[in-house]
C-alpha positions in Angstrom: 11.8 35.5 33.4 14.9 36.1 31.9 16.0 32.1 31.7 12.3 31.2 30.8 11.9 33.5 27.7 15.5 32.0 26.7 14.4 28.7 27.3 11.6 29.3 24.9 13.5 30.9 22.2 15.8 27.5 22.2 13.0 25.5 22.2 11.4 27.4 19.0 14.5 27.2 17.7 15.0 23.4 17.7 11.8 23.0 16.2 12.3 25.5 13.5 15.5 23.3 12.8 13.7 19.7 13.0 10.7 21.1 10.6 13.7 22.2 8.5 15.2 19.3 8.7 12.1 16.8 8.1 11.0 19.4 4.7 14.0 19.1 3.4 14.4 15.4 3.8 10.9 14.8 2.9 11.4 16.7 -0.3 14.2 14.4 -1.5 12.4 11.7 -0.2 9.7 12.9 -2.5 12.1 13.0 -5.4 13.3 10.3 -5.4 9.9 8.7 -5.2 9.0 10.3 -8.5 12.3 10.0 -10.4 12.2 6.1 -9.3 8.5 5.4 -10.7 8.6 8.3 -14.1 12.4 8.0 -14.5 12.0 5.2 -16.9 9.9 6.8 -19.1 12.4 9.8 -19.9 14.6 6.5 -21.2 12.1 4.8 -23.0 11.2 5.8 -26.6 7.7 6.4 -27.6 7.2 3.1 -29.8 8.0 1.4 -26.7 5.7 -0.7 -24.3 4.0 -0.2 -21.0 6.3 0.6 -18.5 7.1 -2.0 -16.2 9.3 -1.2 -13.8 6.7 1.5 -12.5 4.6 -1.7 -12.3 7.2 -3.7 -10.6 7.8 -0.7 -8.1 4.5 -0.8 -6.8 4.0 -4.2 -6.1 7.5 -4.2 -4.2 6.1 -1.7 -2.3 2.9 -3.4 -1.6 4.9 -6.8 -0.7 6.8 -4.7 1.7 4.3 -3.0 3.5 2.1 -6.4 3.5 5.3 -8.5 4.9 5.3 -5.6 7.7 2.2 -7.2 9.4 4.3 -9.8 10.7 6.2 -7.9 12.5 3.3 -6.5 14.3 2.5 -9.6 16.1 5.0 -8.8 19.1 5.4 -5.6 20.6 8.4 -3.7 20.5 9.5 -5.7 17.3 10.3 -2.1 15.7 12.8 -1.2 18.1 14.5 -4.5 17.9 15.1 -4.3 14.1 15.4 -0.6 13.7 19.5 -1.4 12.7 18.1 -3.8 9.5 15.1 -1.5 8.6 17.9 1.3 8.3 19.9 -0.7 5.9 17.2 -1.9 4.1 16.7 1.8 3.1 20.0 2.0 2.4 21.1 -0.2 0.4 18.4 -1.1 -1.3 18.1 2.6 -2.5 21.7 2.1 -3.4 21.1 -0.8 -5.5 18.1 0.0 -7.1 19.7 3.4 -8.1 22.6 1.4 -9.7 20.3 -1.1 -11.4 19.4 1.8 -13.6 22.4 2.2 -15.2 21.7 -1.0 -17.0 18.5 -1.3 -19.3 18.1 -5.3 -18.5 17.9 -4.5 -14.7 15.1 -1.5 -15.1 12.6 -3.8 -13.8 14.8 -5.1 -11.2 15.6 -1.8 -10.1 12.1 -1.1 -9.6 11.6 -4.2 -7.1 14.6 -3.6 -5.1 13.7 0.1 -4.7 10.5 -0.4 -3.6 11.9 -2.8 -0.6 14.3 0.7 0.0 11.1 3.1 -0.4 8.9 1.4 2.1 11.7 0.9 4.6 12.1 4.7 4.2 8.3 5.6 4.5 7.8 3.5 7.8 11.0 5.5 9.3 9.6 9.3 7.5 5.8 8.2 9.1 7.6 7.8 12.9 9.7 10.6 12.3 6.7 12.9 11.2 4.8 11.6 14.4 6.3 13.9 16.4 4.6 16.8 14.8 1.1 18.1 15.4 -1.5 18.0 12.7 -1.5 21.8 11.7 2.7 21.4 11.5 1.9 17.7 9.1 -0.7 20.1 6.9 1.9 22.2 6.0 5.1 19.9 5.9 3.7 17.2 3.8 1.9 19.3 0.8 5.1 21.7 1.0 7.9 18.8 0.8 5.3 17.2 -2.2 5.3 20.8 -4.1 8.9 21.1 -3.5 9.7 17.7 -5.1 7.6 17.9 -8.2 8.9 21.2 -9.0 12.9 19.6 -8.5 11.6 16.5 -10.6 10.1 17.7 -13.2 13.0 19.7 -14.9 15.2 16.6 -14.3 13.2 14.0 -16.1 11.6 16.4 -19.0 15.1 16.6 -20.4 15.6 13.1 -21.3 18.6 12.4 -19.5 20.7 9.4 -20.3 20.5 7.0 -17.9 23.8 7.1 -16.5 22.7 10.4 -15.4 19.7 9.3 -14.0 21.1 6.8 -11.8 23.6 9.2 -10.4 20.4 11.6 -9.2 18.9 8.5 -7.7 21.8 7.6 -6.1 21.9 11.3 -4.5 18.5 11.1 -3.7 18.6 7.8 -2.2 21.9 9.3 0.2 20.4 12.7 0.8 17.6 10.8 2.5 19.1 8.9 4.2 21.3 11.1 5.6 18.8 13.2 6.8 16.2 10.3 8.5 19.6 8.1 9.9 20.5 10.1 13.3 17.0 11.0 14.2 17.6 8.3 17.3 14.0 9.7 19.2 11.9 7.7 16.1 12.4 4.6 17.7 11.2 5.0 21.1 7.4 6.5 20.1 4.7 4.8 22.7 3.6 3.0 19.6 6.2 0.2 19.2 5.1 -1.4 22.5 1.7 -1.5 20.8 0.9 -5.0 18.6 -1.2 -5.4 15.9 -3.7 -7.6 17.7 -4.2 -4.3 20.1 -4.0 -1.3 17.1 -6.8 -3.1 15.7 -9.2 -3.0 18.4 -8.2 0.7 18.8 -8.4 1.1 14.9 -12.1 -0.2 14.6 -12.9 1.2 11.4 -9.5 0.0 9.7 -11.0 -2.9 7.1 -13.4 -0.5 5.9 -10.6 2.2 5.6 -9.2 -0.5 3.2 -11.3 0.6 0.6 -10.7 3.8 0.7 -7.0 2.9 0.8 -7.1 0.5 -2.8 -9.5 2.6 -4.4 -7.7 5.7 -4.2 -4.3 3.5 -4.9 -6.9 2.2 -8.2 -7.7 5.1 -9.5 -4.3 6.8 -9.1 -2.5 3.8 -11.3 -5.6 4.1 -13.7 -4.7 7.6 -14.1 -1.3 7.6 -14.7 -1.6 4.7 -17.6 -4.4 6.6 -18.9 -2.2 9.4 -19.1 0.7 7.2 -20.1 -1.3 6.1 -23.3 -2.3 9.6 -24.4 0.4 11.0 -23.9 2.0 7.7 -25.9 -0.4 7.3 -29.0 -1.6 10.8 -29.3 -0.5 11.5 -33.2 -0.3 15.5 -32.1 1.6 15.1 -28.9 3.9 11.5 -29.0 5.0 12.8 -32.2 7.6 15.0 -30.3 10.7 13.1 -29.0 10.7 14.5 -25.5 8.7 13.3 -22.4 7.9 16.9 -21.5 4.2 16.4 -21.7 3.8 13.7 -19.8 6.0 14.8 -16.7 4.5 18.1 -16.7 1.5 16.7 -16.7 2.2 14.5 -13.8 4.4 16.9 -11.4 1.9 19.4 -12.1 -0.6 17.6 -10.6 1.2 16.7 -7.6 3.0 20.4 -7.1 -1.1 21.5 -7.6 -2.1 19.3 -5.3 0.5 20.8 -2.5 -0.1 24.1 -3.2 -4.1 23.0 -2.6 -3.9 21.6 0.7 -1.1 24.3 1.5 -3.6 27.1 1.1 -6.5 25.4 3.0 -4.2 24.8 6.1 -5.5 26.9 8.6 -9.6 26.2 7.4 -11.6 23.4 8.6 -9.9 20.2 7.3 -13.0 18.0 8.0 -15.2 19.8 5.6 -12.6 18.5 2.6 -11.7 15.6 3.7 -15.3 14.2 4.4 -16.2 15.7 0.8 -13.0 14.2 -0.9 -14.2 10.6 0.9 -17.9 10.7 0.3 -17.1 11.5 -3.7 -14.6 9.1 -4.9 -16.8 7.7 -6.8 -18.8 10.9 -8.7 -15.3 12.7 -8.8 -14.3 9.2 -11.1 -17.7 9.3 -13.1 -17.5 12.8 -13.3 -13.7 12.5 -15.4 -13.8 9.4 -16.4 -16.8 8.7 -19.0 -16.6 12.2 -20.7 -13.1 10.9 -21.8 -14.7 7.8 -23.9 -16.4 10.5 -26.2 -13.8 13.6 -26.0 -11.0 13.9 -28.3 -7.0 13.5 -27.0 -6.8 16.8 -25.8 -10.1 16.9 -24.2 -9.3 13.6 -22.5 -5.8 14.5 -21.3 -7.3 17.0 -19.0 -10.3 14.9 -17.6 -7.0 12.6 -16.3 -5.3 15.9 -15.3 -8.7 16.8 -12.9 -8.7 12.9 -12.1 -4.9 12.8 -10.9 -5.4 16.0 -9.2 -8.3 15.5 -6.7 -6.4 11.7 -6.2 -3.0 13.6 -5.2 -5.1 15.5 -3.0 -6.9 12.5 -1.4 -3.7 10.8 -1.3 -1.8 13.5 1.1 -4.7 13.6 3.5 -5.0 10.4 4.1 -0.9 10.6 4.4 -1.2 13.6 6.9 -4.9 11.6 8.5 -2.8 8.4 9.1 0.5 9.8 10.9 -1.8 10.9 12.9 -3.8 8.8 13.9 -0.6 6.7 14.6 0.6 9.5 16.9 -2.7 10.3 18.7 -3.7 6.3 19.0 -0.5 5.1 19.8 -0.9 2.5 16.9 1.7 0.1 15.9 3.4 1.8 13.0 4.4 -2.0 11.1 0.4 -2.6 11.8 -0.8 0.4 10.4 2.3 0.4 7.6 1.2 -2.8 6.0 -2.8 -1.1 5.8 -1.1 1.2 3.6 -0.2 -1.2 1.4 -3.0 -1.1 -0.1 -2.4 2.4 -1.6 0.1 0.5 -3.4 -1.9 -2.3 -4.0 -4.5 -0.5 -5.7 -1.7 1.3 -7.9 -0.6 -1.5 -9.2 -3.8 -3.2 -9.8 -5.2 -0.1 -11.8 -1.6 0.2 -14.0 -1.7 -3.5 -15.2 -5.7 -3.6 -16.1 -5.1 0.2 -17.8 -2.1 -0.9 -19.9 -3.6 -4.0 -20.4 -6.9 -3.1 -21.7 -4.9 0.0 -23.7 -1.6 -2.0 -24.9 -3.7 -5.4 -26.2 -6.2 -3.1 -28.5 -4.6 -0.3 -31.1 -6.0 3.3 -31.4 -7.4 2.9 -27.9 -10.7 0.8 -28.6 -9.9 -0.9 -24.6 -10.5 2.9 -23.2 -13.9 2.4 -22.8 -13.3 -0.7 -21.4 -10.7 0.6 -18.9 -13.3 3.5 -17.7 -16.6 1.4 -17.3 -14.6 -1.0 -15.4 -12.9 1.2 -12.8 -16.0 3.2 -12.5 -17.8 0.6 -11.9 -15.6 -0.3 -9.2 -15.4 3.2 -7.4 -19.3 3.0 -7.4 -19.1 -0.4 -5.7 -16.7 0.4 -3.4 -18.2 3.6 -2.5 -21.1 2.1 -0.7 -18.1 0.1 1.5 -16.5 3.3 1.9 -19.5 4.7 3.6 -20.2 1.9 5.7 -16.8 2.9 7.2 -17.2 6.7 7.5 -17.8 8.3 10.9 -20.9 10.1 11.4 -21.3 13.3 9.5 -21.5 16.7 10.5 -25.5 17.0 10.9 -24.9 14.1 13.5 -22.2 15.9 15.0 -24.2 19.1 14.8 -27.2 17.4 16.8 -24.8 16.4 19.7 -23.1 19.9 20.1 -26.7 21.1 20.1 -27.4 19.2 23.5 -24.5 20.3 24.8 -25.7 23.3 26.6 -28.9 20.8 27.7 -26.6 18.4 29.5 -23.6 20.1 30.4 -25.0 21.1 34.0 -25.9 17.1 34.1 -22.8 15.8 33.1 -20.0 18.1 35.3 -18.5 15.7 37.9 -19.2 18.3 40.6 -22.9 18.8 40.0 -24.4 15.7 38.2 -22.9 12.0 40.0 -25.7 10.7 41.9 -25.0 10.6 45.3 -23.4 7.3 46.5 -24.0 5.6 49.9 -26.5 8.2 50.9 -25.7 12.0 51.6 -22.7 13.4 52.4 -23.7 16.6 55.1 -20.2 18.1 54.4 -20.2 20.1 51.1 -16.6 19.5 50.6 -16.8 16.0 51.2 -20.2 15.5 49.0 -18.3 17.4 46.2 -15.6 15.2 46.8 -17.6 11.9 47.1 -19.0 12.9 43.7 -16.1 13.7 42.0 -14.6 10.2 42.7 -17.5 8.3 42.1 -18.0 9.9 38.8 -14.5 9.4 37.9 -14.7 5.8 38.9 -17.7 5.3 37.1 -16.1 6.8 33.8 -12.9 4.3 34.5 -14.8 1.1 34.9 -16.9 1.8 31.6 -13.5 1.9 29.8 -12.4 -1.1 31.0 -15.9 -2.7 30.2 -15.3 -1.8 27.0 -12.2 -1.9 26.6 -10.9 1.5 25.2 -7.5 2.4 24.8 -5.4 4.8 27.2 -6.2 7.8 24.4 -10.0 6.4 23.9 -10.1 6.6 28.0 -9.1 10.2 27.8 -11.9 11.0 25.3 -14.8 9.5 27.0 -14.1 11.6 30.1 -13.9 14.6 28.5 -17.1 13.8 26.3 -18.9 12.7 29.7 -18.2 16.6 31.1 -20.4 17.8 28.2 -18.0 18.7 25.5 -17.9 18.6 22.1 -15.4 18.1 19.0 -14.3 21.2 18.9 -12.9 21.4 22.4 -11.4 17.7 22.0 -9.7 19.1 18.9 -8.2 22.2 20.3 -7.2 20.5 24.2 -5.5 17.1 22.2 -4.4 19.3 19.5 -5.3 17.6 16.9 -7.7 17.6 13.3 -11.3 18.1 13.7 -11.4 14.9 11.7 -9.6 13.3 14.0 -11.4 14.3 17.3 -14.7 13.0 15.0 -13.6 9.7 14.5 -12.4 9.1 18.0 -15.9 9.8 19.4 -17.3 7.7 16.7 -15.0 4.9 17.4 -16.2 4.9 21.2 -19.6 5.0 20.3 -19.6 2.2 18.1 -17.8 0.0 21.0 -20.6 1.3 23.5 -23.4 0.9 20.8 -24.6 4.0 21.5 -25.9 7.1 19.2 -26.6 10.0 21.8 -25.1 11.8 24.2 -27.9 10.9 26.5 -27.0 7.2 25.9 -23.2 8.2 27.1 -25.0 9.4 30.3 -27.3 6.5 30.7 -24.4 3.8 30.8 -22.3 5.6 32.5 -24.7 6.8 35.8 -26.2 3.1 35.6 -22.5 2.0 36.5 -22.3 0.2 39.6 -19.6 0.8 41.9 -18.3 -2.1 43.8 
């Protein structure tokens, strides 16, 4: 007893150091995400344009991620270049820190670091797949409150930018350091996965792609929204310091954290289904009162705006790791979906500064917020199309569970096979098998994954959700979608359907 309850200390211990280690990288990681696309503007004066190399960032980024796909066509492809994703990280981060030392290179700096940022992400997401959800829900909006609150102090002052580039540099290494040894990254199930296979798993992925660029759209159309008003607001760009504007941005994020860090332990579906299903009115909601509201009025429809979009934007972070982890996905396939996030981002910066930076005093506001409402109200109705059933349908199956639990335990409800066993022990066990086998020749009918396998047995027994969430241990949101995504392969809509397919199974 002794050895065990020493044993268990150790192991509580090791993870106490890895979720150490993972915050405290994440945090950097974090930073230096928000020094690389704000940093600029601390060395920008205010007469000066849009800023580019936030612009350029993105779309590095998005390249990145995009150019990932490819590498998803052959399984294990991840494990073969681990040694060059590493030094892509690296010494991109390197350079794109150095680049800032030079005002020329500011935009060059922002292309380069994006190829280091995404290397880094795809090695944070398989690092952070070894966690389970209720550890990602408080690791993720933690490490993004921890970074705002480091960055915003650092790029309020105004530093020059030799200063600057010597915090990114740190940044870039601190990270680094901490991601580089963690050998176990590389051998997840996943990377044996290709793309061709996490997209049959992932069935609902091209409509997930709207919630992925809209959410990336409306977080670019916030920050140049914010950018300009901050910029051409005679009350506040009159004072030489960016403190405003970073304030206003890091206080969104480190708001956002503390958010999702307070909810941690409550029912994540309920917010994340509400946070999906409102994009849209959330956008209509902020956006249009700032055509008719003065500067100030404005500045915190865009402060509401960025902050539900942070939000959004670290549950689908926490949603997506995973679903990697759970689905055994191909992280390079599910890495270059993400791009567009990024995408979106970049897209809503250039048509904000555009519409903003071509017309003085802000006549192309208007403009700017018909035009991305319009497109969150269009994009809505794809968004839908691609959410999982919500919780009344849920509510109606764990209704019949009671009903059909008696009918659906292997030991009572298999029909008998071959005639009747006169052994009890032996009918039990006839039944058991034949159930089973039943179960295992739908899922190769259908062709469900290993994890999607797992699911339809234990759905098949009579349970619900909530059971599947607390045996696989993972979000209720989660366990949701899975049973969706196996009833849209059986085209089915009832538990009794489940039932029907599965008894009408013939065994040969």
């Amino acid at each position: 007893m002794g050895a065990k309850t020493a044993l268990a200390q150790n192991d509580q211990s090791n993870g106490f150091l890895y979720a150490t280690r993972s915050l405290v990288g994440l945090a950097a990681f974090g930073s230096l995400l928000l020094v690389t696309i704000f940093g600029t503007y601390s060395l920008t004066a205010p007469e000066r344009g849009f800023p580019l190399p936030t612009v350029a960032l993105f779309a590095s980024i998005t390249v990145t991620l995009g150019l990932m796909r490819l590498g998803s066509k052959h399984p294990n492809t991840l494990s073969k270049i681990k040694q060059s994703v590493k030094y892509i990280a690296l010494i991109a981060g390197i350079i794109g820190a150095l680049c800032l030392l030079f005002e020329d290179l500011w935009v060059v700096s922002g292309i380069v670091e994006g190829a280091g940022i995404a290397a880094l992400s795809l090695m944070w997401v398989l690092d952070l797949c070894r966690y389970t959800y209720r550890m990602l829900t408080m690791l993720l909006p933690s490490a993004a409150t921890i970074a705002a609150l480091i960055t915003a102090p650092i790029l309020a002052l105004g530093l020059p930018p030799q200063t600057m580039a010597i915090i990114a540099l740190v940044l870039v290494l601190a990270t680094n350091a901490i991601i580089w040894p963690s050998n176990s990254i590389w051998n997840m199930a996943g990377l044996a996965i290709t793309g061709e296979q996490s997209q049959k798993r992932a069935i609902t992925a091209s409509n997930d792609r709207w919630t992925y660029a809209t959410i990336g759209l409306d977080i670019g159309f916030a920050i140049g929204a914010a950018y300009y008003l901050f910029r051409f607001s005679e009350d506040i760009a009159s004072a030489s310091a960016p403190f405003p504007f970073i304030l206003f941005i890091c206080g969104a994020v480190a708001c956002a954290g503390i958010f999702l860090l307070c909810r941690h332990n409550k029912d994540d579906y309920q917010l994340e289904a509400f946070a999906k299903d409102y994009i849209a009115l959330t956008v209509a909601l902020c956006g249009l009162p700032m055509t008719l509201l003065a500067t100030s009025a404005a500045i915190t429809c865009v402060a509401v705006l960025m902050l539900v979009m942070m939000v959004q934007l670290i549950i689908v972070a926490i949603a997506s790791i995973e679903f990697i982890r759970f689905e055994e996905l191909s992280p390079l396939w599910y890495a270059s979906e993400e791009s567009f996030v990024a995408g979106g981002a970049t897209l809503g910066l250039i048509f904000t500064g555009t519409c903003l930076a071509l017309t003085p005093n802000l006549p192309g506001f208007p403009i700017a917020v018909f035009v991305v409402v319009t497109f969150n109200i269009f994009s809505q109705t794809r968004i839908n199309l691609g959410s999982f059933p919500t919780n009344e349908f849920f509510k109606s199956l764990e209704d019949s569970t009671a009903t059909h639990t008696q009918e659906t335990e292997p030991a009572s409800s298999p029909p008998y096979i071959n005639g009747s066993p006169s052994d009890e022990g032996e009918l039990i066990g006839t039944q058991n098998g034949a159930w089973k086998r039943k179960i295992s020749l739908v899922c190769e009918e259908y062709q469900l994954s290993p994890r999607q396998s797992q699911i339809l047995e234990v759905l098949a027994k009579g349970r619900d959700a909530r059971y599947i969430e607390s045996h696989f241990c993972i979000s209720n949101s989660t366990a949701k979608s899975h049973i969706y995504n196996i009833y849209c392969k059986l085209d089915i809509h009832s538990r009794q359907e489940l039932l029907d397919i599965i008894e009408s199974t013939q065994i040969h």
